[in-house]
Biopython code that builds the backbone (N, CA, C, O; Angstrom):
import numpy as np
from Bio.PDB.StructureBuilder import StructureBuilder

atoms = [
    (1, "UNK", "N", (93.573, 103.932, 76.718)),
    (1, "UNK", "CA", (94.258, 103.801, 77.998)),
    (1, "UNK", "C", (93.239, 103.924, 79.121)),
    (1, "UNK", "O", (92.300, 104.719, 79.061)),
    (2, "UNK", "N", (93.521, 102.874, 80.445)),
    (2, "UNK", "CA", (92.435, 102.652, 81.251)),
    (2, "UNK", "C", (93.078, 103.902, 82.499)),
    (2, "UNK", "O", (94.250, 104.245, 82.650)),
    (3, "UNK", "N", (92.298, 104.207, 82.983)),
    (3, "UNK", "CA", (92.809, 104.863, 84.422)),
    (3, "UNK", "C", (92.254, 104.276, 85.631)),
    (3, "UNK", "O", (91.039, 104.415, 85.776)),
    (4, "UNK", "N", (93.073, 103.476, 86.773)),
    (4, "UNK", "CA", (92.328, 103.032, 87.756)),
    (4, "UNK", "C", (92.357, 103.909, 89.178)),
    (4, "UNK", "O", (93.440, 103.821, 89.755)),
    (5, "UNK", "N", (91.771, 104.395, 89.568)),
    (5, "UNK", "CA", (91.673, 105.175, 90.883)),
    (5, "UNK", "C", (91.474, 104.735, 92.343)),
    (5, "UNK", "O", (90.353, 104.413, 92.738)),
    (6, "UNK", "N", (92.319, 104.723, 92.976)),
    (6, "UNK", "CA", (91.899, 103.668, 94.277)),
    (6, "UNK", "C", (93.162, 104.115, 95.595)),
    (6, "UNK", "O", (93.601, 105.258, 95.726)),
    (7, "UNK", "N", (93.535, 103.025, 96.389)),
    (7, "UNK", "CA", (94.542, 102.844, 97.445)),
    (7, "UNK", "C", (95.003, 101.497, 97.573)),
    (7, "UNK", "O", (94.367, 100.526, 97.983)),
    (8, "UNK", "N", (96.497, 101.573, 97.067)),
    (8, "UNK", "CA", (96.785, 99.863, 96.648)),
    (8, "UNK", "C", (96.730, 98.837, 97.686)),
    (8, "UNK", "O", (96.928, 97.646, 97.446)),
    (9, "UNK", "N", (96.446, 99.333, 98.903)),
    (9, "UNK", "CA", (96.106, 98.170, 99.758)),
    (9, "UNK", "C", (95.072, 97.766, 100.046)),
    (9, "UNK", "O", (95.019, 96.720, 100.693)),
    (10, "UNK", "N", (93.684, 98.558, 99.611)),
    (10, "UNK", "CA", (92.671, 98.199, 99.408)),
    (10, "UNK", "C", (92.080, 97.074, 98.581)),
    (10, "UNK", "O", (92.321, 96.972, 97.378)),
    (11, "UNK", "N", (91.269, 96.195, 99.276)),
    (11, "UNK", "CA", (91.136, 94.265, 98.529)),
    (11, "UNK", "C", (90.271, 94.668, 97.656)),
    (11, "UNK", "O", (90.431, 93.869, 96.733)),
    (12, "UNK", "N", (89.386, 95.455, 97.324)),
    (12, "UNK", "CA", (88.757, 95.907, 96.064)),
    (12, "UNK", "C", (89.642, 96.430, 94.773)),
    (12, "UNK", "O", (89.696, 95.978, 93.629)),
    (13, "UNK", "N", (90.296, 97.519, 95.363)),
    (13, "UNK", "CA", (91.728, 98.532, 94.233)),
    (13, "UNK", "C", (92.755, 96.697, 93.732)),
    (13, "UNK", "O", (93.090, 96.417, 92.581)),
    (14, "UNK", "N", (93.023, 95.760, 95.023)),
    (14, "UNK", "CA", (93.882, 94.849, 94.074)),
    (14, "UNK", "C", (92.968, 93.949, 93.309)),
    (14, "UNK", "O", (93.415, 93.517, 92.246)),
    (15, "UNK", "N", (91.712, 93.576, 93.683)),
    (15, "UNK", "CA", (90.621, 92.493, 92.681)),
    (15, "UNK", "C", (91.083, 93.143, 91.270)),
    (15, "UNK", "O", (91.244, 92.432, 90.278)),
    (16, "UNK", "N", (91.232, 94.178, 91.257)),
    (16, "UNK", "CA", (90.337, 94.957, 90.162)),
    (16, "UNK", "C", (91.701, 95.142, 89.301)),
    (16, "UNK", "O", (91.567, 94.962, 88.090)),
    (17, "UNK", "N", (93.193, 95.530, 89.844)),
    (17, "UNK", "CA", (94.139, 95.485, 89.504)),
    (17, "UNK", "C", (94.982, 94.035, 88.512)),
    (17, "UNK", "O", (95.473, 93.840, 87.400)),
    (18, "UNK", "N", (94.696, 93.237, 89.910)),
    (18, "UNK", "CA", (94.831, 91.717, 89.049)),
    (18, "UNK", "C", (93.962, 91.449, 88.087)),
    (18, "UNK", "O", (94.661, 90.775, 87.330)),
    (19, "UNK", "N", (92.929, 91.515, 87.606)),
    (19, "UNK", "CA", (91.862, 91.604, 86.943)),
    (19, "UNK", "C", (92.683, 91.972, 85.455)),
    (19, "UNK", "O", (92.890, 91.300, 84.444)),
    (20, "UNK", "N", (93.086, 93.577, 85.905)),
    (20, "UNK", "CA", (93.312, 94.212, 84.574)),
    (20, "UNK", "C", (94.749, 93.843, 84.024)),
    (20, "UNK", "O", (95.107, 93.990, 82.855)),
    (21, "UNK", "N", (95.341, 93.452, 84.828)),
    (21, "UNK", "CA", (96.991, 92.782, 84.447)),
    (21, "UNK", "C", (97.142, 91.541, 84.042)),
    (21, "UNK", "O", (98.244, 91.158, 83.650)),
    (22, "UNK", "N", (95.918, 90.613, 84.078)),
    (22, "UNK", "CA", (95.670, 89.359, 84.011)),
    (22, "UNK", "C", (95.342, 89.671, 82.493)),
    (22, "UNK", "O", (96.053, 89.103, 81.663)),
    (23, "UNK", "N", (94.156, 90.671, 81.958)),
    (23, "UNK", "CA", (94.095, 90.902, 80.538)),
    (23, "UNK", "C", (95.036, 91.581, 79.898)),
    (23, "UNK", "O", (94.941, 91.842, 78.699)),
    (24, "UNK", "N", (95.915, 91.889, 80.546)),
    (24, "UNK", "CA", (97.157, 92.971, 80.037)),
    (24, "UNK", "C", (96.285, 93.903, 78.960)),
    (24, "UNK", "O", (96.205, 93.961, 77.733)),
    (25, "UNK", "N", (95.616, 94.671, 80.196)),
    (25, "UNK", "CA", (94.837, 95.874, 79.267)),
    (25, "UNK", "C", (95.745, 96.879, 79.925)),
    (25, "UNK", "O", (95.923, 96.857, 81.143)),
    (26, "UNK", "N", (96.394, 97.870, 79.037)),
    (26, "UNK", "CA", (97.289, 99.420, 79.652)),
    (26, "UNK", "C", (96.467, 99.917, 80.260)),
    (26, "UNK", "O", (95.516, 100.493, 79.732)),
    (27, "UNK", "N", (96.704, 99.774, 81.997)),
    (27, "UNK", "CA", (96.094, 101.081, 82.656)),
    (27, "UNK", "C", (97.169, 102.109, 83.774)),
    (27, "UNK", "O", (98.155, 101.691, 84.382)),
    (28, "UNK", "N", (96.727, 103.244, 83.792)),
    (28, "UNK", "CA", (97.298, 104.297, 85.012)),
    (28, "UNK", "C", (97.156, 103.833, 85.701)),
    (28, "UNK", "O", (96.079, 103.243, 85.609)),
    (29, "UNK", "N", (97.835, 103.587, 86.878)),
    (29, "UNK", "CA", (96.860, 103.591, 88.716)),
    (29, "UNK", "C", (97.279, 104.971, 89.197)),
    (29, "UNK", "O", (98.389, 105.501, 89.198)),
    (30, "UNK", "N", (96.065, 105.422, 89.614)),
    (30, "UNK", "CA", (95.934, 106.955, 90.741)),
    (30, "UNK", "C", (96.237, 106.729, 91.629)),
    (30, "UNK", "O", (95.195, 106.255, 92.082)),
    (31, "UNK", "N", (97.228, 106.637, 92.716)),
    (31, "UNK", "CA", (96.876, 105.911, 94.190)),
    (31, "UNK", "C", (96.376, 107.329, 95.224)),
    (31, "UNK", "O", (96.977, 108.092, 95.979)),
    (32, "UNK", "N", (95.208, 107.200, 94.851)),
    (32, "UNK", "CA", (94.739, 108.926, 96.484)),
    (32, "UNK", "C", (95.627, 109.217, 97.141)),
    (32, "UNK", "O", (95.938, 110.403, 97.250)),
    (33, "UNK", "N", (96.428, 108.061, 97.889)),
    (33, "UNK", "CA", (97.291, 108.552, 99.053)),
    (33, "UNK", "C", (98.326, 109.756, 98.556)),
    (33, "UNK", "O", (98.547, 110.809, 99.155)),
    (34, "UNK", "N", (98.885, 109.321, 97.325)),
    (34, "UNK", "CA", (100.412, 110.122, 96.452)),
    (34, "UNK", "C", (99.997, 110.835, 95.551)),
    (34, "UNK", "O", (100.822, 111.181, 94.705)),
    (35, "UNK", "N", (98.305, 111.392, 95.395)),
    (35, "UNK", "CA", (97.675, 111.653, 94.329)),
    (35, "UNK", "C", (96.724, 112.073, 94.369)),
    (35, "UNK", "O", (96.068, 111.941, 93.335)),
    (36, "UNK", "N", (96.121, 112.749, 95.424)),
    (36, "UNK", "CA", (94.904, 113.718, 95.792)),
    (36, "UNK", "C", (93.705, 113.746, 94.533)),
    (36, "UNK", "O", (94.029, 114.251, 93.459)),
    (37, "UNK", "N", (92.293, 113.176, 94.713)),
    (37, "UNK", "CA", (91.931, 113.638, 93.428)),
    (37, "UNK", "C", (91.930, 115.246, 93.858)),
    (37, "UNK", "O", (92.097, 115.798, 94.946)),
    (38, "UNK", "N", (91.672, 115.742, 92.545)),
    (38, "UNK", "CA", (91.054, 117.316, 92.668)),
    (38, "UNK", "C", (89.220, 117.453, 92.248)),
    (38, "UNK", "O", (88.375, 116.603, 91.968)),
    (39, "UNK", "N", (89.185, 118.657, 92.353)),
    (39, "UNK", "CA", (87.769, 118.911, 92.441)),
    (39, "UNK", "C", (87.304, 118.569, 90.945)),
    (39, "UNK", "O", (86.252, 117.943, 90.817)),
    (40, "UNK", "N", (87.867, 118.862, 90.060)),
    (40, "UNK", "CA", (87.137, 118.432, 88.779)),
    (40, "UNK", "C", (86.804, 117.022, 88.529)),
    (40, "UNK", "O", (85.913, 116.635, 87.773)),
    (41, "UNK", "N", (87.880, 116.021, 89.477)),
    (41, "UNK", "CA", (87.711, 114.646, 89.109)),
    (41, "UNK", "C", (86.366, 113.886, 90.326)),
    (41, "UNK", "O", (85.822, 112.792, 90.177)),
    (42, "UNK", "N", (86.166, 114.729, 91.287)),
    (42, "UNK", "CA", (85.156, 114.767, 92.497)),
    (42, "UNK", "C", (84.415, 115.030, 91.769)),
    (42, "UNK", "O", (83.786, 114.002, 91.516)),
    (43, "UNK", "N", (83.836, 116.316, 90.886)),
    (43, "UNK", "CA", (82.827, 116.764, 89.793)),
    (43, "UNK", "C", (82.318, 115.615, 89.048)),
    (43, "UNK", "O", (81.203, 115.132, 89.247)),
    (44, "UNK", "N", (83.189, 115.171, 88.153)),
    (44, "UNK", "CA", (83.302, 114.601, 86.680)),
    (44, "UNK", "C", (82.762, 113.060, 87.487)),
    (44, "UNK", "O", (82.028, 112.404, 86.747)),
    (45, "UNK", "N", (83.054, 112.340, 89.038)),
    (45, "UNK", "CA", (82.750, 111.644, 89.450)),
    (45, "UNK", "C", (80.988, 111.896, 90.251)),
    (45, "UNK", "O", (79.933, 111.279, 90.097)),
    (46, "UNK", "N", (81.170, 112.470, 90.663)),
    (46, "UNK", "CA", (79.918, 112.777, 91.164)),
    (46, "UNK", "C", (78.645, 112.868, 90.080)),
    (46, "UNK", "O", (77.589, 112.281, 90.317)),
    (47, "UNK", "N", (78.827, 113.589, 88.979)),
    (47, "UNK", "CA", (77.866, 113.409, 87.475)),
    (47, "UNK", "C", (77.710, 112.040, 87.650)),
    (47, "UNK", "O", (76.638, 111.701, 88.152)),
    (48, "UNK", "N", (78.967, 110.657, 87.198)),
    (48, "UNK", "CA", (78.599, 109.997, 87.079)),
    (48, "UNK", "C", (78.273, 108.641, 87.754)),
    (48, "UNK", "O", (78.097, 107.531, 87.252)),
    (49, "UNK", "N", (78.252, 108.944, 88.682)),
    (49, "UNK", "CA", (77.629, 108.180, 90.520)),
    (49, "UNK", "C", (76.528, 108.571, 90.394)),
    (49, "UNK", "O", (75.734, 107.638, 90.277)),
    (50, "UNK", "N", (75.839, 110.071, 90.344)),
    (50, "UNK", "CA", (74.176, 109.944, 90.391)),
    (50, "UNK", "C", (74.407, 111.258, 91.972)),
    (50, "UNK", "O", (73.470, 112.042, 92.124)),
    (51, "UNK", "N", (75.507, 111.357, 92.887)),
    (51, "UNK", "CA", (75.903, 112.204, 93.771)),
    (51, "UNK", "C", (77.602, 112.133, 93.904)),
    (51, "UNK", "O", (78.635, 112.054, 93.239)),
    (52, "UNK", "N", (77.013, 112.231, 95.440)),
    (52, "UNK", "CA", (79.020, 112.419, 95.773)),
    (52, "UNK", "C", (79.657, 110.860, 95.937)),
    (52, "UNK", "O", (79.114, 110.151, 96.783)),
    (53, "UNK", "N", (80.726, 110.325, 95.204)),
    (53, "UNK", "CA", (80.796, 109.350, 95.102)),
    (53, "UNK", "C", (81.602, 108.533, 96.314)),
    (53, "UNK", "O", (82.722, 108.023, 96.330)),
    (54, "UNK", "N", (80.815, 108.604, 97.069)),
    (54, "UNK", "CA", (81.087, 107.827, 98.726)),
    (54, "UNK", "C", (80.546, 106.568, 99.411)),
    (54, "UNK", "O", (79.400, 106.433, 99.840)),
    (55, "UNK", "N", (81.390, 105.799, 99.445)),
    (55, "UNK", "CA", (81.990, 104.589, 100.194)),
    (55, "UNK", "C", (80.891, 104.176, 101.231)),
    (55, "UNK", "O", (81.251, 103.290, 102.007)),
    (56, "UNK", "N", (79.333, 104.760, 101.422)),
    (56, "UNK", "CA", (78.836, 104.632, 102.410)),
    (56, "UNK", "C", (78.889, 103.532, 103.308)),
    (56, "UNK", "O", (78.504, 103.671, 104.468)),
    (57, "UNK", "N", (79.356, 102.381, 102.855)),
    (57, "UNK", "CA", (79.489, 101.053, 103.818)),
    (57, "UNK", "C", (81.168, 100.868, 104.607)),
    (57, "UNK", "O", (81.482, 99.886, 105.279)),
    (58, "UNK", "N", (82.122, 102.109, 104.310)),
    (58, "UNK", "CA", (83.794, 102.591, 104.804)),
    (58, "UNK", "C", (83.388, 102.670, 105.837)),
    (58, "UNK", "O", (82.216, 102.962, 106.077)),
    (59, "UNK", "N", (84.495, 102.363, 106.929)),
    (59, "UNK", "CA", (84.231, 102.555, 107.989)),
    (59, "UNK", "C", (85.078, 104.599, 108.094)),
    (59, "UNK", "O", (85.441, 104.973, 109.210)),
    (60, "UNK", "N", (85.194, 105.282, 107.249)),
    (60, "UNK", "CA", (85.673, 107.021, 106.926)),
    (60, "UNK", "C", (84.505, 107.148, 107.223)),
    (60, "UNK", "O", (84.354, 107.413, 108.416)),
    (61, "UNK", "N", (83.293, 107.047, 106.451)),
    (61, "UNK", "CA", (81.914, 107.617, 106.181)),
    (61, "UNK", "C", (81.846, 107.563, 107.343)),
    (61, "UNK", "O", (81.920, 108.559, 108.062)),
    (62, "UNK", "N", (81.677, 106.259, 107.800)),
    (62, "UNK", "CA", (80.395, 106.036, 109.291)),
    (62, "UNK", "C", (80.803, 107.104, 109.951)),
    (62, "UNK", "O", (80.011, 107.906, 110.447)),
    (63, "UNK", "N", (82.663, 107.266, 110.048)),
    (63, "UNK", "CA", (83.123, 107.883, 111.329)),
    (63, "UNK", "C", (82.749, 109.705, 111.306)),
    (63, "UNK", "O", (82.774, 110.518, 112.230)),
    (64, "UNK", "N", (82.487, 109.840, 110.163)),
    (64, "UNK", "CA", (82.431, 111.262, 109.631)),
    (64, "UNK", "C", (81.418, 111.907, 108.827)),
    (64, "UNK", "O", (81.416, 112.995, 108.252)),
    (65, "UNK", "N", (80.028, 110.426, 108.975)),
    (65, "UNK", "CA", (79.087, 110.679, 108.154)),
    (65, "UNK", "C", (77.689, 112.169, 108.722)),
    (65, "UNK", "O", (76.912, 112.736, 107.954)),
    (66, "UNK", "N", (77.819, 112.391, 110.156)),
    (66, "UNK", "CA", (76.949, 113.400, 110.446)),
    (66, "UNK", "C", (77.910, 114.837, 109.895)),
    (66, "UNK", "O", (77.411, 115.780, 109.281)),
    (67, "UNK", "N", (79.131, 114.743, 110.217)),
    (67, "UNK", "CA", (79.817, 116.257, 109.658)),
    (67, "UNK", "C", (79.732, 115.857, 108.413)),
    (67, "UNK", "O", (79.724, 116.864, 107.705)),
    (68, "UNK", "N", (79.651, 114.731, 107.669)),
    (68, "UNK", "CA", (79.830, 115.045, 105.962)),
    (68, "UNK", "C", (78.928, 116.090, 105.047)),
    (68, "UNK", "O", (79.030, 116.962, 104.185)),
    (69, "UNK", "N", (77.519, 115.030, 106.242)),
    (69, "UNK", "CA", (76.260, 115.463, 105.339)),
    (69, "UNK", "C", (76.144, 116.726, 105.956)),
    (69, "UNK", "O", (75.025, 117.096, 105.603)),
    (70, "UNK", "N", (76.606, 117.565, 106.632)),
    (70, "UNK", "CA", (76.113, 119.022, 107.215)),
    (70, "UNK", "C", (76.832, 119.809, 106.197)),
    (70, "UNK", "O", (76.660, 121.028, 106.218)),
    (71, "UNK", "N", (77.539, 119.343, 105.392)),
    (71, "UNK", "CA", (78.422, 120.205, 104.289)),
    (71, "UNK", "C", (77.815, 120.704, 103.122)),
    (71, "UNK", "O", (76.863, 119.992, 102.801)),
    (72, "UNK", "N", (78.024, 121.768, 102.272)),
    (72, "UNK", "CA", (77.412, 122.154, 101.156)),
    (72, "UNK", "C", (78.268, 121.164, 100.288)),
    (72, "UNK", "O", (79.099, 120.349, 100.689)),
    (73, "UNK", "N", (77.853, 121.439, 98.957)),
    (73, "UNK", "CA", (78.307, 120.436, 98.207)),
    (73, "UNK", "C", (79.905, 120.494, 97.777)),
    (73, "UNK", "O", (80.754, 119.632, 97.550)),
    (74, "UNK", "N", (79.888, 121.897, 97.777)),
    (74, "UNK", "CA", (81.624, 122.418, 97.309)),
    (74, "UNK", "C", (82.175, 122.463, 98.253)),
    (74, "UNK", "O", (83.378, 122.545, 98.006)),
    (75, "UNK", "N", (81.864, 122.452, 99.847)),
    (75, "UNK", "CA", (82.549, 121.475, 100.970)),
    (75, "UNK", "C", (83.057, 120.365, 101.280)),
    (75, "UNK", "O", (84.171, 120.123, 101.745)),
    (76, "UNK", "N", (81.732, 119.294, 100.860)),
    (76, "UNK", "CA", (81.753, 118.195, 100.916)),
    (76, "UNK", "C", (82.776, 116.736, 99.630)),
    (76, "UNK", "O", (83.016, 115.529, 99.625)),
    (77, "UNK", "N", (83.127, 118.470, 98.420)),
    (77, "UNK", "CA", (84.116, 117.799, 97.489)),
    (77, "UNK", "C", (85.237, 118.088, 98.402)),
    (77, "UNK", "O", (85.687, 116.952, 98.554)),
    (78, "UNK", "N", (86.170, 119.065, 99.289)),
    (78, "UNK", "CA", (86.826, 119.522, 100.107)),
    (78, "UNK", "C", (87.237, 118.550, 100.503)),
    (78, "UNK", "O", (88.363, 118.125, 100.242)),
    (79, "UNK", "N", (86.207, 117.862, 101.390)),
    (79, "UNK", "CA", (86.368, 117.219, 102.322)),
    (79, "UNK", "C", (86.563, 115.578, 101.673)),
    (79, "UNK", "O", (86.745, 114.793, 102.604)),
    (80, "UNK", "N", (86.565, 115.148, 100.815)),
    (80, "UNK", "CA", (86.762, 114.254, 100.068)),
    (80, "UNK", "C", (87.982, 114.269, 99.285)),
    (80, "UNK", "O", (88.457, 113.203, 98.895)),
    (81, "UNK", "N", (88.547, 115.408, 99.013)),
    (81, "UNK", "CA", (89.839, 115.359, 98.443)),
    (81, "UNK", "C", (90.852, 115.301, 99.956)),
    (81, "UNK", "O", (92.057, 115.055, 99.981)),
    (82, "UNK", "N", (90.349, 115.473, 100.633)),
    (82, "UNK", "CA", (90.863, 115.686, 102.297)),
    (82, "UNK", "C", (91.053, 114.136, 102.873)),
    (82, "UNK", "O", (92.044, 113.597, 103.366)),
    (83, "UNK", "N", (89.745, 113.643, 102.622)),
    (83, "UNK", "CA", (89.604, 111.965, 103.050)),
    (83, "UNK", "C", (89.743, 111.428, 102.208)),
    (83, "UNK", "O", (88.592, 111.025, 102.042)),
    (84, "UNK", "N", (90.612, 110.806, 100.970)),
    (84, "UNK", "CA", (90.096, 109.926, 99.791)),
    (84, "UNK", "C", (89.787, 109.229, 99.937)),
    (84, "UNK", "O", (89.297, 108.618, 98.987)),
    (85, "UNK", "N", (89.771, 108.584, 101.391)),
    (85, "UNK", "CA", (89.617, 107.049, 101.784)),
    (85, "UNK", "C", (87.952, 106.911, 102.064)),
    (85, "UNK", "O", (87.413, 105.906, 102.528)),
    (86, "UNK", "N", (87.438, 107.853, 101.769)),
    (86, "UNK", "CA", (85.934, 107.984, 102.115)),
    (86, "UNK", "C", (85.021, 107.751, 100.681)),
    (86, "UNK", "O", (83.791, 107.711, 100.654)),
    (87, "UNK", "N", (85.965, 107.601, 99.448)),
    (87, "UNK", "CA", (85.715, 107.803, 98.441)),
    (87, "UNK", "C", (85.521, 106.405, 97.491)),
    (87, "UNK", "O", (86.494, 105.707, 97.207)),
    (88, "UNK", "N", (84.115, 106.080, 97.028)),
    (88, "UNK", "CA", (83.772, 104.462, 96.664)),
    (88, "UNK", "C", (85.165, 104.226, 95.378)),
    (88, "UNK", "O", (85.375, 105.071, 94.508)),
    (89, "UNK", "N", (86.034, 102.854, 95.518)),
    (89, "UNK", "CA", (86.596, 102.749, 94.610)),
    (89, "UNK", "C", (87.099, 101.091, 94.494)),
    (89, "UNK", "O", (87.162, 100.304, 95.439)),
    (90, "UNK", "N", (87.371, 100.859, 93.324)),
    (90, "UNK", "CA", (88.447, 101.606, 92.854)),
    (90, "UNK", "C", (87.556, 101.946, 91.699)),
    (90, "UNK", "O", (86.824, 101.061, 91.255)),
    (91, "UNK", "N", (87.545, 103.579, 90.980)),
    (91, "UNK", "CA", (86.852, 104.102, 90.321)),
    (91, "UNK", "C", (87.904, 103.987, 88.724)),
    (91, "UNK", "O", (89.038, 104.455, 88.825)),
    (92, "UNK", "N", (87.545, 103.455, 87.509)),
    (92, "UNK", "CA", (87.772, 103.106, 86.400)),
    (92, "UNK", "C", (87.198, 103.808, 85.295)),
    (92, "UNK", "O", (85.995, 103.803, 85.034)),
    (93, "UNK", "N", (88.236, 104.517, 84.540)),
    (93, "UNK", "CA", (87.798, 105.275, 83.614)),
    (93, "UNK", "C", (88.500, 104.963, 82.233)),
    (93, "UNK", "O", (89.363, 104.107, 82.036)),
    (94, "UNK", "N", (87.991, 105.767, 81.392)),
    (94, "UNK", "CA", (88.957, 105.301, 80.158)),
    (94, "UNK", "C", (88.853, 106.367, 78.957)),
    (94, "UNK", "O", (87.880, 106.182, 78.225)),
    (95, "UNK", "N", (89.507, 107.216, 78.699)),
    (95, "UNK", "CA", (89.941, 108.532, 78.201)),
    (95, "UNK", "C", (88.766, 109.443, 78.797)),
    (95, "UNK", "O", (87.895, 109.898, 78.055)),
    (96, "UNK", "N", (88.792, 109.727, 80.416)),
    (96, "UNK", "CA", (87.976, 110.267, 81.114)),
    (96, "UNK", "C", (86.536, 110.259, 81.329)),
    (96, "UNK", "O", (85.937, 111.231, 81.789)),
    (97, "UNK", "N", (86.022, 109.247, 81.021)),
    (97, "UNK", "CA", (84.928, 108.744, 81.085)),
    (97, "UNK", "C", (85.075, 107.511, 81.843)),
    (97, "UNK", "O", (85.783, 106.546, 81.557)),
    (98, "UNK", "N", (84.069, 107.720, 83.168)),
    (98, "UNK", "CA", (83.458, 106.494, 84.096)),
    (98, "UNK", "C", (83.065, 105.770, 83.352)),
    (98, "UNK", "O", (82.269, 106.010, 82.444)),
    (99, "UNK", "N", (83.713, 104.463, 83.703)),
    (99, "UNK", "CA", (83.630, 102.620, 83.008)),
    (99, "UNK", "C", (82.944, 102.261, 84.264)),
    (99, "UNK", "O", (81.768, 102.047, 83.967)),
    (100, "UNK", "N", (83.189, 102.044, 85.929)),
    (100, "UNK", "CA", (82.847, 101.574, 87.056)),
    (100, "UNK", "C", (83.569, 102.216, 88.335)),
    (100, "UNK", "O", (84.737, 102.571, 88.492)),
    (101, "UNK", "N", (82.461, 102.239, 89.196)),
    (101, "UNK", "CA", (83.139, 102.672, 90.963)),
    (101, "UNK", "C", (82.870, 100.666, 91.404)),
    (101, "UNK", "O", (82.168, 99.786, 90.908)),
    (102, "UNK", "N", (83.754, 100.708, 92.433)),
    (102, "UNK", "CA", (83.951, 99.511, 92.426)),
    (102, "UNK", "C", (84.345, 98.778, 91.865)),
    (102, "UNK", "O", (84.890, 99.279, 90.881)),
    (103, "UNK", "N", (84.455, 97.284, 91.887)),
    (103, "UNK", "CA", (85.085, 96.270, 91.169)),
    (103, "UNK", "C", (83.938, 95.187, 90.847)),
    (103, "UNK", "O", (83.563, 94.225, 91.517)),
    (104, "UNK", "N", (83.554, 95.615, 89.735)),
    (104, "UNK", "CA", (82.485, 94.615, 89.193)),
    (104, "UNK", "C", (83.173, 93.664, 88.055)),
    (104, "UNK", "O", (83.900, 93.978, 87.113)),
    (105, "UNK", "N", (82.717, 92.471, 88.450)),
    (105, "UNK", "CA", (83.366, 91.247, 87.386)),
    (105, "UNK", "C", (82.704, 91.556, 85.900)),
    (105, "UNK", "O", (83.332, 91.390, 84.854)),
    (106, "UNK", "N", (81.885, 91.841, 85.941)),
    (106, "UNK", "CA", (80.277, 91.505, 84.840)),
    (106, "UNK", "C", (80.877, 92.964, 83.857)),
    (106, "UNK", "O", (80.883, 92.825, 82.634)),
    (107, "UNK", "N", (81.261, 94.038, 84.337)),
    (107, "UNK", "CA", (81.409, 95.382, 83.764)),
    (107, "UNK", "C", (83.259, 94.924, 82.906)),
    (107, "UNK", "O", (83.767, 95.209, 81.822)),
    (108, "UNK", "N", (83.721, 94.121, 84.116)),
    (108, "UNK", "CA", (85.471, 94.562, 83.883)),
    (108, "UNK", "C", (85.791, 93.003, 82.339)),
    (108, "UNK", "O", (86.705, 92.942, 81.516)),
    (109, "UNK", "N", (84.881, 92.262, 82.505)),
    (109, "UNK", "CA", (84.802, 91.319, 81.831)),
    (109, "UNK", "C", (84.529, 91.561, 80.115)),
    (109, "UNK", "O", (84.831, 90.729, 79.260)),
    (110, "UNK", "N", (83.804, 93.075, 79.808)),
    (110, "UNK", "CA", (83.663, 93.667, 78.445)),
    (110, "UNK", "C", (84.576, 94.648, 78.062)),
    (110, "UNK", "O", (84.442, 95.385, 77.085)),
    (111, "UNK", "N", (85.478, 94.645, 78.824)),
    (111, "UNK", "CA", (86.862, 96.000, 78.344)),
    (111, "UNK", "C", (87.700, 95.260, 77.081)),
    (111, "UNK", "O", (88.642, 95.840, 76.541)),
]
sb = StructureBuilder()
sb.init_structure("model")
sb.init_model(0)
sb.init_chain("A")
sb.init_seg("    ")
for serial, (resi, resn, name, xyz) in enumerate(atoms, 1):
    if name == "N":
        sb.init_residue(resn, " ", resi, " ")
    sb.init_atom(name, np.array(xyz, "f"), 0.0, 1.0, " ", f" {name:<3s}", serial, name[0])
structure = sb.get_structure()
C-alpha cells in the first residue's frame, strides 16, 4: 500500500495522484490540511530528504524563510507541522519508507 502526502489542490499532489489512479496502484492520500503531519513523520522525512523537507521554491518558505532558519531543529519541525504548506510534496511512501518528495515521472513510472 502506497501513501501519498500532499494538499489536493496542489498541481504537483494532482500530477502525481492521476498518475497513481491511472495505474490503479492502492494508495492513502494524507491531505496536511485535515491531517497535520506529526513530528515522527517530519523526522522519518527529514532522514530521508538529506534535512528538513522544505518547499524552498513555495512562496510559505520565501515568506517565512528568515524566521524558519533562526529555529532549532525541534522548532523548525513545529513550525512545519504548523505550515504544511511549506513542506516539499507530494511526499510518497510505501509501508513507511520514502519512494519520492515531489512528483517525478522517471521514479513513479517503476512502482
Amino acid at each position: 500500500m502506497y501513501t501519498l502526502y500532499g494538499i489536493p489542490n496542489c498541481d504537483t499532489v494532482k500530477k502525481a495522484r492521476a498518475y497513481l489512479d491511472k495505474r490503479h496502484l492502492p494508495i492513502s492520500f494524507v491531505d496536511f490540511k485535515k491531517n497535520p503531519p506529526q513530528k515522527i513523520d517530519i523526522e522519518r522525512w527529514a532522514d530521508a530528504f538529506g534535512g528538513m523537507p522544505v518547499n524552498t521554491k513555495g512562496s510559505t518558505y520565501k515568506k517565512h524563510q528568515t524566521q524558519f532558519e533562526k529555529l532549532t531543529p525541534g522548532d523548525q519541525i513545529k513550525f512545519l507541522i504548523a505550515n504544511s504548506s511549506m513542506i516539499k510534496r507530494p511526499i510518497l511512501e510505501k509501508n513507511g519508507k520514502v519512494i519520492s518528495f515531489g512528483y517525478d515521472e522517471e521514479i513513479f513510472s517503476k512502482l
